[in-house]
C-alpha positions as CSV (number, residue, x, y, z in Angstrom):
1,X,-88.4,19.1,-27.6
2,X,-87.4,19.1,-24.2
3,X,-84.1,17.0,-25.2
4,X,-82.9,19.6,-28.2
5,X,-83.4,22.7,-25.6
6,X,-80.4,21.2,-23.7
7,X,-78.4,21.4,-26.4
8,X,-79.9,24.7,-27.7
9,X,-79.4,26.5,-23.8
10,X,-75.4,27.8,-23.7
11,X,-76.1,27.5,-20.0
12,X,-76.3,24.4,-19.9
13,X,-73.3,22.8,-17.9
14,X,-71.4,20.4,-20.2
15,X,-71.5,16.5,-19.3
16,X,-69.0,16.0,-16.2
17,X,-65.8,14.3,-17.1
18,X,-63.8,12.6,-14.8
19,X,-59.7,13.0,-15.2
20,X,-57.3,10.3,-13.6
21,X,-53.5,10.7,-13.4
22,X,-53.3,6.9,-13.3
23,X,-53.4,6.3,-16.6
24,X,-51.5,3.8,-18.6
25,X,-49.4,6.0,-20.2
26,X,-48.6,8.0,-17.0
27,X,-48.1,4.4,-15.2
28,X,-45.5,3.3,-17.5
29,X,-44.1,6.7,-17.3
30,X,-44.1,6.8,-13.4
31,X,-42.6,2.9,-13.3
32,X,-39.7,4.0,-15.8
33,X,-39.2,6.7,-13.5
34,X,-38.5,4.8,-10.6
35,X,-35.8,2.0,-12.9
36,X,-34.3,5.2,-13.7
37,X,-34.1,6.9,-10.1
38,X,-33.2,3.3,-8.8
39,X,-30.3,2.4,-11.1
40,X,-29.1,5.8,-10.2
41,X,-29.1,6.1,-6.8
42,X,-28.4,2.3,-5.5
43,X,-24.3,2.0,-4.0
44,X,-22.0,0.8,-6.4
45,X,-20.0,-2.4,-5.4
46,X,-16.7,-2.5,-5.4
47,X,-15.2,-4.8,-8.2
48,X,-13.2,-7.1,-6.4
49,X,-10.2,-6.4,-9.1
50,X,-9.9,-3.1,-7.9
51,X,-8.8,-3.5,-4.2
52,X,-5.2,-3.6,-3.7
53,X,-3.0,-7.3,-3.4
54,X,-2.8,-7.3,0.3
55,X,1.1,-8.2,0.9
56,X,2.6,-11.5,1.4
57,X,2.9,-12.4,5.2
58,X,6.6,-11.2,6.5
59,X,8.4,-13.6,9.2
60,X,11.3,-12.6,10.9
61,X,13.6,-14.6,9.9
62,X,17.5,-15.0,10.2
63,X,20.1,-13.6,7.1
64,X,23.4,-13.6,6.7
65,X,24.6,-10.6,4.4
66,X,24.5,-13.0,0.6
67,X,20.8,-14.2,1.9
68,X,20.0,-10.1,2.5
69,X,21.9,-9.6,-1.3
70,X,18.8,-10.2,-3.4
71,X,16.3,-7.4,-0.9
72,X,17.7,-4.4,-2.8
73,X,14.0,-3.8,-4.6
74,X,15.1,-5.0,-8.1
75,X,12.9,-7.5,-9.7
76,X,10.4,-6.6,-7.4
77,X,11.7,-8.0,-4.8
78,X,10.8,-5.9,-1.3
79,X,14.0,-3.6,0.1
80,X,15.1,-4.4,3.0
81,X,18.6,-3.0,5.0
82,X,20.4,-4.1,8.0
83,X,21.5,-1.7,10.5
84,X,23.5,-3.2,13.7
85,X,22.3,-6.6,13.2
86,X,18.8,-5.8,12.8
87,X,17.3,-6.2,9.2
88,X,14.2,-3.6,8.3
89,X,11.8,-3.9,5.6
90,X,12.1,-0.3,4.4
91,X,10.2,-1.0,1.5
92,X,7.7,2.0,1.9
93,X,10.8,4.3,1.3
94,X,11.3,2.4,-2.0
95,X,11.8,6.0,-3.2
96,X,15.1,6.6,-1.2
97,X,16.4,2.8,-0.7
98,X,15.1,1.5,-4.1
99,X,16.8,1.3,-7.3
100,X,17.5,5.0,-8.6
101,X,16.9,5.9,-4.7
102,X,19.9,8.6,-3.7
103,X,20.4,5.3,-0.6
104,X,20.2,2.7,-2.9
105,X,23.3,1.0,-2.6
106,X,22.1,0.3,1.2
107,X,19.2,-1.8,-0.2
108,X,20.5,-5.3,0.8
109,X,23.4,-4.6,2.9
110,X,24.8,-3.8,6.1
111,X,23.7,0.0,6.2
112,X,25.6,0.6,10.0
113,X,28.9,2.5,9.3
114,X,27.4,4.3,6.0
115,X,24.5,5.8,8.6
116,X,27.1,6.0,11.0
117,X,29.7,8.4,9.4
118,X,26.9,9.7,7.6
119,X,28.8,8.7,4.0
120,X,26.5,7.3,1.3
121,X,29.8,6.0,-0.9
122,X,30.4,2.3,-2.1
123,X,33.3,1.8,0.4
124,X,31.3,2.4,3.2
125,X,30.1,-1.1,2.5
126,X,31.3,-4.2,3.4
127,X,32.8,-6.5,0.2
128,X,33.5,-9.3,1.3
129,X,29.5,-10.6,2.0
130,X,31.1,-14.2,3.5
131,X,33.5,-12.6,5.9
132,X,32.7,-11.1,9.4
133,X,30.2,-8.5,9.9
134,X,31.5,-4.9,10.6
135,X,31.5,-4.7,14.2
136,X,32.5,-1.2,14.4
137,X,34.9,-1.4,16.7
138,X,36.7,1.6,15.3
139,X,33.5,4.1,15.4
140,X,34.1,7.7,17.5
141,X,31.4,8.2,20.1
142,X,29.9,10.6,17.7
143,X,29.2,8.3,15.2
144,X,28.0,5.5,17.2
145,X,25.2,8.6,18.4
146,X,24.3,9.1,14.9
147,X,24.0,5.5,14.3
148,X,21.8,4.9,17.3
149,X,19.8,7.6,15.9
150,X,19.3,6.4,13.3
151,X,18.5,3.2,14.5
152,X,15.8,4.8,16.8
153,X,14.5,6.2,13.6
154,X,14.2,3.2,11.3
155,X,12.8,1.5,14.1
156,X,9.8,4.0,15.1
157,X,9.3,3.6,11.1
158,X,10.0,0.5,9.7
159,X,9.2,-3.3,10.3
160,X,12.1,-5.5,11.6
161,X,11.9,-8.3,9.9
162,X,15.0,-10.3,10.7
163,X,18.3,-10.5,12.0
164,X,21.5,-10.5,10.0
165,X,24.3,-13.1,11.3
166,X,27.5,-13.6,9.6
167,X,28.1,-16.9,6.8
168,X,29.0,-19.8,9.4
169,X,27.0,-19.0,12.4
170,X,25.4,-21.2,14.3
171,X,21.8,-19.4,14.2
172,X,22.3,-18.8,10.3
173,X,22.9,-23.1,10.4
174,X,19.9,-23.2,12.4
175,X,17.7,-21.2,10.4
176,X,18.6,-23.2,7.0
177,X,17.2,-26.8,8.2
């Protein structure tokens, strides 16, 4: 009689249950948490396709003006002018000295009496690529200014990577073997 009285008393506390979060269901839950939170969260490498092509190692070298021709940027070749003997790599202003640039037709010449007399035109150019370099005797002192400025310029900017001799020197001999 005693064990149907239990049952038969409403205040009677019910039979103590014992609730765990760690059950399998939450555990599987919890662990695909983490995957998730981890695969999220971790630091992306970088793919080694997407770092630039470091460029190929420049050494100053000697030209003479048909060796300094083929620098004028076109098939994909770097740009590179010449401005009182000294030849710069201006190929970060590929915009301006490049092909289509408004000083493209510097890109692989003898730039000096162009900057000089501050004339972008054809015949400020030297034809005759295996004659004697301009020596510019016949410059005011005005324009030799604005050609040393210009010089100053290009060479707080650019690289120098060569020198430009005329066709028959001695150093352009020396350079060849």
């Amino acid at each position: 009689m005693d064990s149907n009285m239990a049952h038969d008393n409403p205040q009677a506390p019910p039979a103590a249950e014992v609730t765990t979060v760690f059950t399998p269901i939450n555990l599987i839950l919890f662990s695909l948490f983490l995957v998730i939170a981890y695969m999220r969260l971790r630091p992306e490498k970088p793919a080694a396709s997407t770092l630039p092509q470091p460029p190929p190692p420049t050494v100053f070298r000697i030209f003479t003006p048909p060796d300094l021709r083929p620098f004028n940027g076109t098939n994909s070749m770097p740009v590179y002018l010449a401005i009182r003997g000294k030849v710069f790599d201006v190929s970060s202003g590929r915009n301006f000295y490049g092909p289509e640039g408004p000083y493209a037709n510097f890109a692989g010449r003898d730039a000096s009496r162009g900057l000089a007399c501050g004339s972008f035109d054809e015949d400020m150019l030297t034809e005759d690529l295996r004659g004697p370099l301009d020596k510019l005797e016949d410059l005011g002192g005005e324009e030799m200014e604005a050609l040393r400025g210009w010089e100053e310029r290009f060479n707080e900017k650019y690289l120098v990577v060569g020198k430009l001799v005329p066709v028959g020197s001695p150093e352009a001999e020396g350079d060849a073997k």
